[in-house]
N, C-alpha and C positions, 0 to 999 in steps of 0.2 A: 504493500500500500504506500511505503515511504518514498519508492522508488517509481511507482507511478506518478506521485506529486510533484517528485523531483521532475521528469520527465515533460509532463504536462506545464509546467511552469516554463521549462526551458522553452520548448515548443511556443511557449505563448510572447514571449519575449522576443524568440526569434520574428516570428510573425509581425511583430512592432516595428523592430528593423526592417523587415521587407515585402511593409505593408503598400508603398506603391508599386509592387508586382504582382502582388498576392490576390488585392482588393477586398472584395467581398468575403474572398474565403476567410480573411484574416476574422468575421466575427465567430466563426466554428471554432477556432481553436484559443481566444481569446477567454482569459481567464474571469474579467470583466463583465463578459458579456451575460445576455441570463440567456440566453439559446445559445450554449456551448457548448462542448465534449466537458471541459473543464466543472463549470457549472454541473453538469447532470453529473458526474465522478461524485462530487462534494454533495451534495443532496442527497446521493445514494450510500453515501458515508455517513451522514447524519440520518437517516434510513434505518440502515444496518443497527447502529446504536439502541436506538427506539424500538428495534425487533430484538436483540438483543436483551435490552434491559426489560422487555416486555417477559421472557422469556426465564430472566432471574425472578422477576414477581414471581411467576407459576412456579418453578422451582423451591424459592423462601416457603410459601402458603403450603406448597403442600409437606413440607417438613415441618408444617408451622413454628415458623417465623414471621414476625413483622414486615408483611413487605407493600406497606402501603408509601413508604419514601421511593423507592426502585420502579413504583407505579408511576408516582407524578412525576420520575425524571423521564422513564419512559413518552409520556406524552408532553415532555417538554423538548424534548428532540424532535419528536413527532413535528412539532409547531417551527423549531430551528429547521428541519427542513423544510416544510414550507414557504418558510419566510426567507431559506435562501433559494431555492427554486423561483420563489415569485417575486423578489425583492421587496419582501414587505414594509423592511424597513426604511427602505429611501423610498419608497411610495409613502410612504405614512409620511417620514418627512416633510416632504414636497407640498403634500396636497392639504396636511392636517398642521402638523407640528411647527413647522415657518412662520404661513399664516398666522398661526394663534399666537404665537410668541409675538410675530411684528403689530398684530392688533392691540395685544397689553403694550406695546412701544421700547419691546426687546430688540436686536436685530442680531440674530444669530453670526458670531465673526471670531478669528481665530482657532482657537482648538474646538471649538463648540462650532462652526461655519457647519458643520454635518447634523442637523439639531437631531435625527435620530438617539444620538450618544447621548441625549441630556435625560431620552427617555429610558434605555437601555444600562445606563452605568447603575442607576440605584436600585433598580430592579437584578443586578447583577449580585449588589452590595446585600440585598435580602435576601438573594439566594445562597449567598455564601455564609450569611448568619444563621439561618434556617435549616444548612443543610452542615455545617461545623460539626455536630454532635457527632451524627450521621456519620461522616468522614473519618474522624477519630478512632470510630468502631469499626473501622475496617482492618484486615490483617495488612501490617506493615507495605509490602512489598504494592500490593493493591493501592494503598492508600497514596504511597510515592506515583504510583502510575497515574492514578483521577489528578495530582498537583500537577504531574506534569504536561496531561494533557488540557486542563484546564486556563495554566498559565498559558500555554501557546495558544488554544483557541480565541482567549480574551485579550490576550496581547495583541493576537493579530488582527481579532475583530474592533477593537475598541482602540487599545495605546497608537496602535499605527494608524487606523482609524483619522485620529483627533492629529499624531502628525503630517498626514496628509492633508488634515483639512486648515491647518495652520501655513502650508506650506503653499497650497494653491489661493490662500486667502491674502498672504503678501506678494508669492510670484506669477498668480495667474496658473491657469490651466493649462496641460496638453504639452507640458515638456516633460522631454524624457525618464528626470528623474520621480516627477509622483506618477511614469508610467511603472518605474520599477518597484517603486514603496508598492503600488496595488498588485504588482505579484508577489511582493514579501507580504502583505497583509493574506491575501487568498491562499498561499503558500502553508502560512501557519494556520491557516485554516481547515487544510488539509490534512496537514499533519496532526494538528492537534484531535482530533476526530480519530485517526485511524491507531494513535498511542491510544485512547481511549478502545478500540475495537478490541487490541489486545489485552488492555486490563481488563475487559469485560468476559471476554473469550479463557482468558486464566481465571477470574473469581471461577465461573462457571465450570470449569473442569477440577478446580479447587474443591469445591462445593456438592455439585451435582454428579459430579463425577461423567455422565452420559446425560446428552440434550435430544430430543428428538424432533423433528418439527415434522407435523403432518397437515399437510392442506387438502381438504374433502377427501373424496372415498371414489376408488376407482374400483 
């Protein structure tokens, strides 16, 4: 999975460089894009996750354990793909979030130019309060994997994020370098997802020992 990111990102960069030859094709391979090879990869990794952690619920319950936390992260991935599949967040932005801030006589600029972040960081900050105990109680090795996939997912969705949008707020759009920060942001965003695949894939073979997945009856 790592090396698929790897790949896909090169690809998408190269594309950038030899987008007056490429043209069109350059939005298929563009990391950016929401109709992209790139794009549908990353959805299908935060996908995987939400079948996954859907998959440790059934697991917890029927050894009865508590698995009403492994539930709501399940369908919070659920929603993370969504919303990167359909860019809900910079649609929300755009048509909701901007608006309402410039009507109170905000005008969103600097590290905040992107207002989705304004609504996304504290909503981040409650999940990581919420879900702390949670974490603690996990076996060591697990618990290092969800940090580290967690720091990369948020780093890349959010910290990069804010310096991209500081960065095109003083130098303007459409130069090179905040075309490379948007493949280090989408980059760890890839990454950070599929370090979480494997934490999920070891709790699960930790735990359950055998997973079986059955869809209908042939």
């Amino acid at each position: 999975m790592i090396l698929a990111s790897v790949v896909l990102t090169l690809v998408s960069l190269a594309g950038q460089v030899l987008k007056p030859i490429l043209g069109e094709f350059v939005k298929l391979i563009n990391v950016a894009s929401e109709l992209s090879v790139p794009t549908w990869y990353a959805s299908t990794l935060l996908l995987l996750c939400s079948v996954l952690l859907a998959a440790i619920t059934l697991a917890e319950r029927r050894r009865g354990n508590p698995a009403q936390r492994w539930g709501i992260l399940s369908a919070i991935f659920l929603f993370l793909c969504l919303d990167d599949m359909l860019a809900l967040h910079e649609r929300t932005s755009n048509t909701l979030l901007q608006p309402g801030l410039r009507a109170l006589g905000y005008e969103p600029g600097g590290f905040l130019s992107y207002a989705w972040v304004i609504l996304y960081a504290p909503l981040v900050l409650i999940f990581v309060l919420a879900y702390f105990r949670f974490w603690l109680n996990l076996p060591a090795r697990i618990r290092f994997l969800f940090l580290v996939a967690g720091a990369l997912f948020v780093g890349g969705g959010i910290l990069v994020e804010m310096f991209n949008a500081w960065y095109d707020s003083v130098y303007g759009r459409g130069t090179m370098l905040t075309a490379t920060m948007t493949h280090f942001e989408e980059f760890f965003e890839m990454i950070g997802p599929s370090v979480f695949v494997y934490a999920l894939l070891s709790y699960l073979g930790s735990t359950a020992g055998e997973v079986r997945l059955r869809i209908g009856e042939v």
